[in-house]
N, C-alpha and C positions, 0 to 999 in steps of 0.2 A: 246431451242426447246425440245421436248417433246423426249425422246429416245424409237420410234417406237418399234425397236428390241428387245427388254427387255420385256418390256409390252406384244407384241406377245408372245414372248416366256414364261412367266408368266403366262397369258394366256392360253395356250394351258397345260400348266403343269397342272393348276388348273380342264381345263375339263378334259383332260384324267384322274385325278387323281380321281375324282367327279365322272368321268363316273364308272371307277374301282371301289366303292365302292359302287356305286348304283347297278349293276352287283351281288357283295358280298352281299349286305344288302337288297337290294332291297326298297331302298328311298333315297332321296336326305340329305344331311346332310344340318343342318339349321343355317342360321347362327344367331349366340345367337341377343337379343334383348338390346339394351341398355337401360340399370338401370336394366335389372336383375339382380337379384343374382345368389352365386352357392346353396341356400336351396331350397326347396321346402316345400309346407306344406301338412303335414301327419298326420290325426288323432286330429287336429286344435293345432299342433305344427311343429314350422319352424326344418327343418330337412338339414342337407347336401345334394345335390343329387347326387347318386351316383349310380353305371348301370353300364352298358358297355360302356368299353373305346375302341377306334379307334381313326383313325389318318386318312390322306390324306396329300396331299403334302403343303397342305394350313397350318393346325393346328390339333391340339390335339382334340377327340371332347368324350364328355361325353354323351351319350343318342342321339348319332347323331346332340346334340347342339354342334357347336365351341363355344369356350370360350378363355380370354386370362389368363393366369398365371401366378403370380407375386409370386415367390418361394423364401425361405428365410431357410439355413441350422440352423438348432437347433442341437448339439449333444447330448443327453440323458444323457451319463457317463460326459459331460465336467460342468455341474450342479448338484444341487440335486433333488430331487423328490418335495420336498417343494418351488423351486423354478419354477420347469415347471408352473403349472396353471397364472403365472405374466410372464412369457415369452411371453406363447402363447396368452395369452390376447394383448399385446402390438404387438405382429407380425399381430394380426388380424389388432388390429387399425394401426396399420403402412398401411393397404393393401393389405396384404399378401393373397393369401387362397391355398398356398401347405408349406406345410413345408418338408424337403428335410433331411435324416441323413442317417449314414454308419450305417452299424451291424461291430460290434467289433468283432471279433472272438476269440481274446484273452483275453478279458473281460467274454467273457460268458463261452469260456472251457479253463481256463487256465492249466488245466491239463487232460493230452489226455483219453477221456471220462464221465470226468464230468462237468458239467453245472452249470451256474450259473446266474441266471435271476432275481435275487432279488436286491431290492434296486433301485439304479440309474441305473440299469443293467435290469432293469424289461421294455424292446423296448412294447411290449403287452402293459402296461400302459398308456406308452409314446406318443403310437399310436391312443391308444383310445381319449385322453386327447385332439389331436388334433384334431379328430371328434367333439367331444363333441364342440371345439371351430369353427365348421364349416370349417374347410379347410382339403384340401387334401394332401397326404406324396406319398413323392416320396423316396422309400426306397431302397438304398443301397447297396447291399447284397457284393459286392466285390467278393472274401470274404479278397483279398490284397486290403486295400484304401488308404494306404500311410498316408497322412490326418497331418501328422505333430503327429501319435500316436504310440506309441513306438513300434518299428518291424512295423509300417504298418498294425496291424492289425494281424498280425498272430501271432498265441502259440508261443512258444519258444521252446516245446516239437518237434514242425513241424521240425525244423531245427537237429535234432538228430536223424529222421526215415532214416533207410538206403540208401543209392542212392539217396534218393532227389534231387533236383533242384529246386527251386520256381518257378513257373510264367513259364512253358515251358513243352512240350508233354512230360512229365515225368511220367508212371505209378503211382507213390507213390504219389506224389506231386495231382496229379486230384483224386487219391483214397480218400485222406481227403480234399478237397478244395467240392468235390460233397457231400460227406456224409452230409459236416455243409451245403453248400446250402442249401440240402435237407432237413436238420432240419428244419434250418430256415423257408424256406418255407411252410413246412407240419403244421409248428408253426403259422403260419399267416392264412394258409386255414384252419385249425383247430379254430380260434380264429374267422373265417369271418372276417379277416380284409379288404380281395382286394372289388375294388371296386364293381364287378358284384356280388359278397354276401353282398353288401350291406357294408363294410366296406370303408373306406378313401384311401388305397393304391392305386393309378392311373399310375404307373411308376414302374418300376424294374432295379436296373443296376447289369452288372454282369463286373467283372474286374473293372479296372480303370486304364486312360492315359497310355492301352501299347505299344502305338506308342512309349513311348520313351527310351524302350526296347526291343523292337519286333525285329531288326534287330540283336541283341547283341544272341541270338538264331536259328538267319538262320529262317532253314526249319521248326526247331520246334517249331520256334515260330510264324509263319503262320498256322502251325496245329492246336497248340494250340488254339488260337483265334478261330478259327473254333469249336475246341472240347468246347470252352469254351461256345459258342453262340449255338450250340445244345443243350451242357445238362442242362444250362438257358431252352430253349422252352419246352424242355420236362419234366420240372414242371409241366407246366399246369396251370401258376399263372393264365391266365385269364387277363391280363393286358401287352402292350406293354414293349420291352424290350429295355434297351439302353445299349452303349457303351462311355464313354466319351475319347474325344477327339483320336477317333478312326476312323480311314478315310475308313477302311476293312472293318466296322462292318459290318457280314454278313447279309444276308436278312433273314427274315423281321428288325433285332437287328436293332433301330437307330442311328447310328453315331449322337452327340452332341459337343458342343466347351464349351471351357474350357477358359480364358482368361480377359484380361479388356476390350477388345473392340473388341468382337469376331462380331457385326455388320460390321466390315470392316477386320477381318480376317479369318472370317469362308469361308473354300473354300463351304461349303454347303452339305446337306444332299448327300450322295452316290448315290440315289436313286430318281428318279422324285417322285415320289410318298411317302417319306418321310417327315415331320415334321421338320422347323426349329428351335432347340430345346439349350439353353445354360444353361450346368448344373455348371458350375461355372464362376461366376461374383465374380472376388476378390475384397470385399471392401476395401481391405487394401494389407498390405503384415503380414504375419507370422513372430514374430522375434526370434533368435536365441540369446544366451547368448553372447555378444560382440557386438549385432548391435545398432547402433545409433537408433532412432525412425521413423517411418514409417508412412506417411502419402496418402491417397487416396481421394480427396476432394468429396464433393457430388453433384458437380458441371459436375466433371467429370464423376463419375458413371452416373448420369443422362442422360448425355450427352452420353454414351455407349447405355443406356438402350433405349431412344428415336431414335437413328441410326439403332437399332437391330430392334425392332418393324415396322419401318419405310421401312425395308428391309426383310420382309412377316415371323420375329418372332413371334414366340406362347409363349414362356416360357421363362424367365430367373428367374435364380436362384443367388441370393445371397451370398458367399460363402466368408465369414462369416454373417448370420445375427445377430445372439449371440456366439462370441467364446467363451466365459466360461473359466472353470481353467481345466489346467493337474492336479489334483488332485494325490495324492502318486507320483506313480514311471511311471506315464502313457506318459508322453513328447518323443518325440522321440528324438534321437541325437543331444545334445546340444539344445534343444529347450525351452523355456522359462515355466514358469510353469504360467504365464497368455497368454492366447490365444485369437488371432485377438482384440484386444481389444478394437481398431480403428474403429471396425462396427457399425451398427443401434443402436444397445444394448451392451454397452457394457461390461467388464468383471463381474460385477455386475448387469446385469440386466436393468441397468439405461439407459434412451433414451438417446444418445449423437445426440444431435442437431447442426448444420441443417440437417445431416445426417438422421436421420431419417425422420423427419417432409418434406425435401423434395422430399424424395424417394416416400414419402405417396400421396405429393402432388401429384408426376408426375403417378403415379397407380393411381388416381383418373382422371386425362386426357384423359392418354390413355384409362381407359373405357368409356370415353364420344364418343371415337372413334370407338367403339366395330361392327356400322353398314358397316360404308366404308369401314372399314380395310377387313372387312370379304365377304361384299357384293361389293366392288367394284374396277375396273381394276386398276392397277396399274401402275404410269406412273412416271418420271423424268426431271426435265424442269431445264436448268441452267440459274441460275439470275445473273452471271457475273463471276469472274475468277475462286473466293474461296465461292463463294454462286450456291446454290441451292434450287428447292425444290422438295420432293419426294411428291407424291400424290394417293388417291386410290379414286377411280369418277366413279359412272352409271352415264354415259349421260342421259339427258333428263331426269334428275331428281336432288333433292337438296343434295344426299347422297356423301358425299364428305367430305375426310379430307385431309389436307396438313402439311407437316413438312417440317419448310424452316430453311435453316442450312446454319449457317456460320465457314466454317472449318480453316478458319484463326488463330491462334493460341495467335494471339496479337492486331487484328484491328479490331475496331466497324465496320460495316455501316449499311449503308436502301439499302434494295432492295424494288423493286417495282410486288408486287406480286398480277394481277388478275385487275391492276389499283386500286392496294391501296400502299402507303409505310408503310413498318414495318421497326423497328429499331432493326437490331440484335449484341448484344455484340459478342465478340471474343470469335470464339468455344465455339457455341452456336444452340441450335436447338429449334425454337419455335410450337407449338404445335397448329392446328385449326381445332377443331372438325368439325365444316363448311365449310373450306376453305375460311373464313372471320375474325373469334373472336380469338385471339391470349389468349389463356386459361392456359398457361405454357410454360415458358422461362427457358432451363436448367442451364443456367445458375444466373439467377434473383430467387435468395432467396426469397420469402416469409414467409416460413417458420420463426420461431425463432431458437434463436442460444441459448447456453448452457455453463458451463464452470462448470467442477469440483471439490470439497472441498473435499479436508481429514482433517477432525478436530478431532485434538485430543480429547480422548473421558475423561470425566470427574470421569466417575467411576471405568476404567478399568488399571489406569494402576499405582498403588500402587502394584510394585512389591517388592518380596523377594525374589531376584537371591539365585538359589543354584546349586551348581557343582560338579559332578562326571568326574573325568578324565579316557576315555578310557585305561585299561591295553595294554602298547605296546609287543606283544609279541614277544619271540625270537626261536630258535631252541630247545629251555627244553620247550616251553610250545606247539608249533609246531614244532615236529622232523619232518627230513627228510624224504621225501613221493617223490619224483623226483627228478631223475639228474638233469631237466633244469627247468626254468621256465615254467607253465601251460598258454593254450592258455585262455585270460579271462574271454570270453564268454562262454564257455565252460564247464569254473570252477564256473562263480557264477550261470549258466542254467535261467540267471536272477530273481533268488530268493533276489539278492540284490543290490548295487550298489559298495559294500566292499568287495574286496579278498585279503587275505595277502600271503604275500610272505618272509619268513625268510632265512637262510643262516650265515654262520660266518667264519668268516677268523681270520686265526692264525699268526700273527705276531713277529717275534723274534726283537730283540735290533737293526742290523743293516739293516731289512726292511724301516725303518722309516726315513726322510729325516732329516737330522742333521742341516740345516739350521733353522732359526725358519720362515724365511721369503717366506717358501718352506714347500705348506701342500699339502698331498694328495687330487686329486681331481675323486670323483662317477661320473660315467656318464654312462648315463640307455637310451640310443634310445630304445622308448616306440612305439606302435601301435594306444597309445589314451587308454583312455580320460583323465585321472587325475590322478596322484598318489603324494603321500606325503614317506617324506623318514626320516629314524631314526636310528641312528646310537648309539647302546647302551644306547637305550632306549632316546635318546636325539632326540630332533627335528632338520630337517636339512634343509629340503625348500619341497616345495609343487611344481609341476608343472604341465602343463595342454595342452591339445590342443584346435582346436578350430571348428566350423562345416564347413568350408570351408577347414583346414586341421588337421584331427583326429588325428594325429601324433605328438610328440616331442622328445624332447632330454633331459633330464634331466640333468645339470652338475652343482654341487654344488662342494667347497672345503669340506673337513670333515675332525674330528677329532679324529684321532683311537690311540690307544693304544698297552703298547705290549702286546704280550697274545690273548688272544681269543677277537675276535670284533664283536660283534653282530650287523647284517645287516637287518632291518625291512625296507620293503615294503610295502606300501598299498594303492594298485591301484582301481582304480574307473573307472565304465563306468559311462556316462551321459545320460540315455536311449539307443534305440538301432538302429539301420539305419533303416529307412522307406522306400528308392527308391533305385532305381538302380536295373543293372544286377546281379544279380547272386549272392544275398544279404545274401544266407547261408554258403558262402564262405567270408565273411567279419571276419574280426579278429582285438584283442585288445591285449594290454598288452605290457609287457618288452621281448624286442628283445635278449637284448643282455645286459649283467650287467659288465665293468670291473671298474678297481681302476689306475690313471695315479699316476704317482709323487712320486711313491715308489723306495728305493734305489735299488729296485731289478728287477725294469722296471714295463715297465703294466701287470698287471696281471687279465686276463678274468675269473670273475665268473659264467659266462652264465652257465658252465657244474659244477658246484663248489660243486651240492644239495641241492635242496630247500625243503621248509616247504613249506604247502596252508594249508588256510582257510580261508573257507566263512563268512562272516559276519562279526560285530562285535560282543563285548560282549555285548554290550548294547542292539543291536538288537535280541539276543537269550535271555533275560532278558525281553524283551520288557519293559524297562524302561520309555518306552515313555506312560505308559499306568497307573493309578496312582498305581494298584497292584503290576505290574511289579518294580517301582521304591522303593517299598520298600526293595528289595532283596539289595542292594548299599547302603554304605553311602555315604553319602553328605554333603558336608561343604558349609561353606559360601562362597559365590562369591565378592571377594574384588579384583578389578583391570582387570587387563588385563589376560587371563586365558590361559593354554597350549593348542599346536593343539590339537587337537583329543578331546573335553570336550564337556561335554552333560551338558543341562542349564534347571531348572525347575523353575518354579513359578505358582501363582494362580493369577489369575483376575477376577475381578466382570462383570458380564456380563454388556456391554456397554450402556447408556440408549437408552433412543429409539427405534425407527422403520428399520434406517437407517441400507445400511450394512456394515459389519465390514472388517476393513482389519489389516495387522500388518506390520509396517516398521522397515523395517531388518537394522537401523541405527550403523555403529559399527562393524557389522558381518563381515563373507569372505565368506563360501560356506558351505550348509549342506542339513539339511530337517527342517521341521516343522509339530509338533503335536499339537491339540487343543483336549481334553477331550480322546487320543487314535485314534485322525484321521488324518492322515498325510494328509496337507496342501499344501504340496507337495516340491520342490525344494527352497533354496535360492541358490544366487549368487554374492553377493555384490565387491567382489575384481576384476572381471571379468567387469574391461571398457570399455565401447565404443570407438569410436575414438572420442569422444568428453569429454572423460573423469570423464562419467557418467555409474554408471550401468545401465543394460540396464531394470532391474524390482527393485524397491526399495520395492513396495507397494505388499503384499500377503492378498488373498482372503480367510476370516474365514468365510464359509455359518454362517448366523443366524443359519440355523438348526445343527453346528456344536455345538454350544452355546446352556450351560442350562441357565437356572435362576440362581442368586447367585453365589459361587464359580467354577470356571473351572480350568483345569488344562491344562498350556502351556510347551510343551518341546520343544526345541534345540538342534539339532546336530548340534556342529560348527565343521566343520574341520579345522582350523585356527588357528594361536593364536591372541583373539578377548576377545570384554569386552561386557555384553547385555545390558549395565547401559540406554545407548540411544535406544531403542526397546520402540516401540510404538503403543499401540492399537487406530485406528483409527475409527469413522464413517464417511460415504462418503455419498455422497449428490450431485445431482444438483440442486441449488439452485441458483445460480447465472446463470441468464436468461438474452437474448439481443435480441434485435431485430433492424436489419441495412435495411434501404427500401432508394431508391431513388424514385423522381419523373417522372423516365420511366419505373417503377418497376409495371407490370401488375398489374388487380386485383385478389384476393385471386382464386382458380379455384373452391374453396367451392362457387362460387358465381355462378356459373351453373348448369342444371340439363339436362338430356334426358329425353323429354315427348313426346309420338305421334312419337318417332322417330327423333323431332325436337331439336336442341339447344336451351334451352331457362333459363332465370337470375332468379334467387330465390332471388327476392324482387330489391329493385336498387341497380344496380351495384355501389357501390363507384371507387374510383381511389383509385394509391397505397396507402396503410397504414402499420404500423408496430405495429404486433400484437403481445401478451404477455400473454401464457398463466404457472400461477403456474401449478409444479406439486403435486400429491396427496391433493390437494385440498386447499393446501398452500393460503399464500392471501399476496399478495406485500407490504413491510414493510419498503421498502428506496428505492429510486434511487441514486444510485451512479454516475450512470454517463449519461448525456444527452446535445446532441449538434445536432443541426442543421446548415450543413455549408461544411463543409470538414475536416470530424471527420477522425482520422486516427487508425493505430492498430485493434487488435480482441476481440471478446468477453472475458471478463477478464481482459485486459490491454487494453483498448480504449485510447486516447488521443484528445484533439480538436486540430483540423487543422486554418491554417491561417484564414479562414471563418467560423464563430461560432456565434451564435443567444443567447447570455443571457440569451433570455426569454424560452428556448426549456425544461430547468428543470423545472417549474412553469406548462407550458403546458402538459407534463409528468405526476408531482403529481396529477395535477385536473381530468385528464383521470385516472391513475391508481391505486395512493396509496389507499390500503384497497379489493382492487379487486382482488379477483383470475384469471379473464380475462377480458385484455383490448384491446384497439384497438386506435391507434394516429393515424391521418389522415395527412401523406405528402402533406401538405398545405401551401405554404409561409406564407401568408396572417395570421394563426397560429402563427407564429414565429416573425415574423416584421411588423411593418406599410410600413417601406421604405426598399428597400433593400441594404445591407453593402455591398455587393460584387456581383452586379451585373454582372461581367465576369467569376461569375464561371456560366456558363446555367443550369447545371443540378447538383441540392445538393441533401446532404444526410442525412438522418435520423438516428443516435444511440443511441440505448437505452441500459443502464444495471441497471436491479434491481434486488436488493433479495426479498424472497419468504419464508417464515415463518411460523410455524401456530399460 
């Protein structure tokens, strides 16, 4: 039965909310037409349109049109410049037309009042670029966005002004979080970026998720949120403001959800007259150095996205559309140096399918829905225990859509929707623009599938390992500067990831343990993240924590002498914390230093006097830079090399188009330089619980790479050999396509005209379609079965029911084509049928793609 009470109530939100703006604006807001776009034409060229934005309880509306908005996060610094204009092109074709990014704070003033806006740092660019591609940016500003970016987004300087407090009614802490707003902003209305100057910006966020610190602040941080949401308005951006996942956001600020399936966890805007609005959609999960892999299907996103809509959303956003790399030292705490890589695009740029192709699909659906959604009441009908369908219907008219779901997690069936049966898969939401034609199944692939190649690359990796060993210093080359050890943070002001710490202890004849079976043992309770220990210039063990607990214990035996024993330190952060309370109060380093198993008991060095120093040598040499590396010599690299060694060679730039990457095979934990560009982190000794690290493969931008000769450096902290280091290019080339025969047809097979649903030429039934990329043209089929093909793209296998003829049928359709199309057809595949008791078979296909 239809749930009257909802619908009423929905109802009456949408005219009060309608009424309230007609009141304000003096017209009705309209709702958009389906098959429009978001251009207009201007001067007999298609243009973005862009005016004044407003909102009502319904949606977001540009020029008094509603529209719907299919958002996808780009971060600016997490690419290069040369790579934006291939982003944003493939986000439009994916569907997209917002692109969504944070303002860095610490990127642009890493030093308190200077700026820095150039390069991949240049947002102005960035912003324009996505105009230029026709879609609108929902910008950011934080100026704390956590984001998985080292500190959250804030200087490092912030954490050294007097008094502070992050994130809470602090004078000092709003005196600089307003100023950069302020930049910022005066930066974008200076540029005409917002939308009513005619620029792309339609959205503003200020803060980010501080619900899940707000209470850790009390009263201040109730004020705060308040002061935060004023001095937002009083910009003047011209464009609504948000709050993510923010229940208080004050009025007008719009409260937004944050989540994977915030259509059934969003308690709902604060406000009747606010916008149902989701600024992060996580396509994946973020990983941390130690985590196993991460997966988020696109099944299931779909399946969120189609709920959210379904239930009077306007916007969801993406979050990750492209994660990109941590480039340098930009990763926050223990965070990997590739980012979401599991999304639409992944860390390279490249479409990861079905991912992508079917996110595209279902943003092609839904704006087939674009009239009922907007123009019609909205209702709920239950088709049996774990089915439903939601619906938007003007009576007495054809304008009507339905999304009929089945939230069962494991069981097909048919419901009977209107006196027709539909067959819905498990946790599954199908899509009818009419309340007739089932146009998209969240769960039913269409799309093609993908699978990734790193191929080693042919020209690039004729190396000449050469190595310079880090000088380990002691107290003559670092004299004592403190009684105790320095807090970490503190001491490297994040200028590095390297602080040393020296010390020496003086030992006579009868300190030492007379057995031989009896050595003394170091043990350093650390704060985090990493340090390596050296005992008279000797290597003793490296240790580390993890992002779940920043903390260790250091406890090696060591080998000391009589006389003076030289104690080197050298402790590492792994970026810096991004969330939590009271995050300027976070600390790193060596707690407490003593020595056990002396014949003269334990003896505490904590207070003993220390050396510090920042850096290494290598990095105040910049040897990583080809200049820098001539100040060092350097020998040949034979074998397995000491911790602390820095590793140089040349390579020819890769061939091809593809992009490049390098597998860290062999190594343990460092950085990486190409031509003077750090690359950013490795990590290899650090496994998962599956006994794999957790990034092997590192991202060199083409535009990092000249022509001809480049220069590769190495910091390994380890004792490690680079012999197996390997320049790759990466590729999807390997393409599949899996279709049953109750597998819808393509949704490219409809259009809105007149308002009507209607078929751009005849509809076929399911097929499974293949299309190269970059213009590629199909060169094998590897693998093709019709039957009960088992396994994923990349590793397929045929199942007990398997049709001989399905590879022949394959080549004829595709070999030589850049796009093809096989038709789920018995009738294709057999005369008689072999396994008549399976009912419903499957189509797989995998080919390569060439030029």
């Amino acid at each position: 039965m239809v749930v009257l009470s909802r619908v009423l109530l929905l109802a009456l939100v949408f005219l009060v909310a309608s009424a309230t703006l007609v009141h304000a604006k003096g017209k009705t807001p309209a709702p958009e037409e389906e098959g429009d776009e978001l251009v207009i034409e201007k001067g007999g060229k298609k243009q973005l349109e862009v005016g004044e934005v407003t909102y009502d309880a319904r949606s977001l509306m540009i020029n008094g049109k509603r529209k719907l908005f299919f958002s996808g996060s780009i971060h600016y610094p997490r690419s290069t410049v040369e790579m934006w204009p291939d982003l944003l092109k493939k986000a439009k074709l994916g569907g997209l037309n917002v692109i969504d990014t944070y303002v860095f704070w610490n990127l642009h003033e890493p030093v308190k009042g200077q700026f820095n806006f150039e390069g991949n740092a240049d947002v102005v660019k960035f912003i324009r670029l996505v105009q230029e591609h026709k879609m609108y940016v929902t910008l950011r500003v934080g100026p704390f966005i956590q984001a998985e970016w080292n500190h959250g987004g804030l200087p490092y300087w912030l954490r050294e002004e007097p008094d502070i407090i992050f994130r809470s009614d602090n004078p000092s802490y709003k005196h600089h979080m307003e100023a950069f707003v302020t930049k910022i902003i005066a930066m974008m209305k200076h540029e005409k970026l917002f939308a009513p100057q005619g620029g792309p910006i339609i959205l503003a966020q200020i803060e980010n998720e501080y619900t899940h610190v707000q209470l850790a602040y009390k009263e201040l941080g109730s004020s705060y949120i308040q002061w935060a949401a004023n001095m937002a308005l009083s910009q003047n951006a011209g464009v609504p403001w948000i709050m993510c996942k923010q229940k208080d956001a004050p009025d007008p600020v719009i409260n937004t959800c944050n989540g994977r399936h915030c259509g059934d966890t969003f308690t709902g805007p604060n406000k009747p007259h606010k916008p149902t609005l989701w600024t992060e959609n996580w396509t994946a999960q973020y990983r941390v150095f130690g985590d196993p892999p991460s997966q988020r299907s696109a099944e299931d996103i779909a399946f969120s996205v189609a709920r959210f809509f379904s239930k009077d959303g306007t916007l969801t956003n993406y979050y990750m559309y492209h994660g990109g790399t941590n480039f340098g030292r930009t990763s926050a705490i223990f965070t990997t140096t590739r980012y979401y890589d599991e999304a639409p695009l992944d860390e390279y740029g490249l479409q990861r399918e079905p991912k992508w192709g079917h996110l595209k699909d279902l943003h092609r659906a839904l704006n087939l829905c674009k009239k009922p959604l907007f123009g019609g009441t909205p209702g709920v009908q239950r088709l049996g225990k774990e089915t439903e369908a939601r619906f938007y219907e003007r009576p007495g008219t054809d304008i009507c859509v339905a999304f009929l779901a089945n939230n069962h997690s494991t069981i097909e069936t048919t419901v009977n929707w209107r006196g027709q049966e539909y067959f819905l898969p498990p946790h599954s939401i199908s899509i009818l623009p009419d309340c007739r034609t089932v146009v998209f199944n969240s769960q039913q692939i269409v799309s093609q599938h993908n699978s990734r190649n790193f191929v080693r690359s042919k020209a690039a990796n004729k190396f000449n390992w050469e190595m310079f060993s880090e000088p380990i210093p002691t107290t003559v080359q670092i004299p004592v500067n403190h009684k105790s050890p320095q807090e970490l943070y503190h001491l490297l002001k994040d200028a590095t990831d390297y602080g040393w710490f020296t010390s020496s202890l003086d030992l006579g004849p009868y300190d030492l343990p007379m057995k031989e079976s009896i050595r003394p043992v170091l043990r350093i309770p650390s704060l985090g993240h990493a340090m390596s220990v050296f005992v008279n210039g000797e290597y003793v063990g490296t240790e580390h924590g993890s992002h779940a607990e920043k903390g260790f214990v250091f406890e090696r035996p060591v080998t000391f002498k009589q006389g003076v024993n030289h104690i080197s330190l050298l402790c590492m952060t792994v970026g810096l914390p991004d969330s939590g309370a009271y995050m300027e109060h976070r600390y790193a380093g060596p707690r407490t230093i003593t020595v056990l198993g002396l014949n003269t008991g334990t003896i505490d060095l904590s207070q003993n006097g220390w050396g510090h120093r920042v850096g290494l040598n290598g990095e105040n040499l910049r040897v990583f830079t080809e200049k820098g590396a001539q100040k060092v010599q350097w020998t040949k690299a034979a074998g397995k090399g000491r911790a602390l060694t820095w590793y140089k060679t040349n390579f020819e730039a890769p061939e091809g188009k593809d992009p490049v990457a390098i597998r860290m095979a062999g190594m343990g934990k460092g950085m990486i330089w190409v031509n003077g560009k750090s690359i950013g982190r490795h990590w290899m000794s650090f496994l998962s619980p599956l006994g794999q690290p957790t990034q092997s493969e590192y991202h060199i931008p083409r535009a990092f790479i000249k022509p001809g000769q480049n220069f590769l450096l190495v910091l390994e902290e380890q004792e490690a050999d680079p012999k197996d280091i390997e320049i790759l290019t990466v590729n999807r080339d390997t393409i599949c396509a899996i279709s049953t025969e109750m597998h819808p047809p393509h949704v490219k097979s409809w259009e809105r005209k007149g308002g009507d649903l209607k078929t751009i030429g005849p509809v076929s039934g399911a097929s499974a379609q293949l299309m190269c990329p970059n213009l590629k043209k199909i060169v094998g089929v590897d693998f093709a079965s019709f039957g009960t093909p088992e396994g994923m793209c990349g590793a397929y296998k045929p199942g007990k029911c398997d049709s001989p003829a399905t590879r022949k049928v394959v080549e004829e359709h595709c070999l030589g084509q850049t796009l093809c199309t096989v038709p789920v057809e018995p009738k294709l595949f057999f005369k008689a049928d072999p396994c008549p008791d399976i009912k419903i078979k499957t189509l797989a296909i995998q080919v390569t793609c060439a030029f």
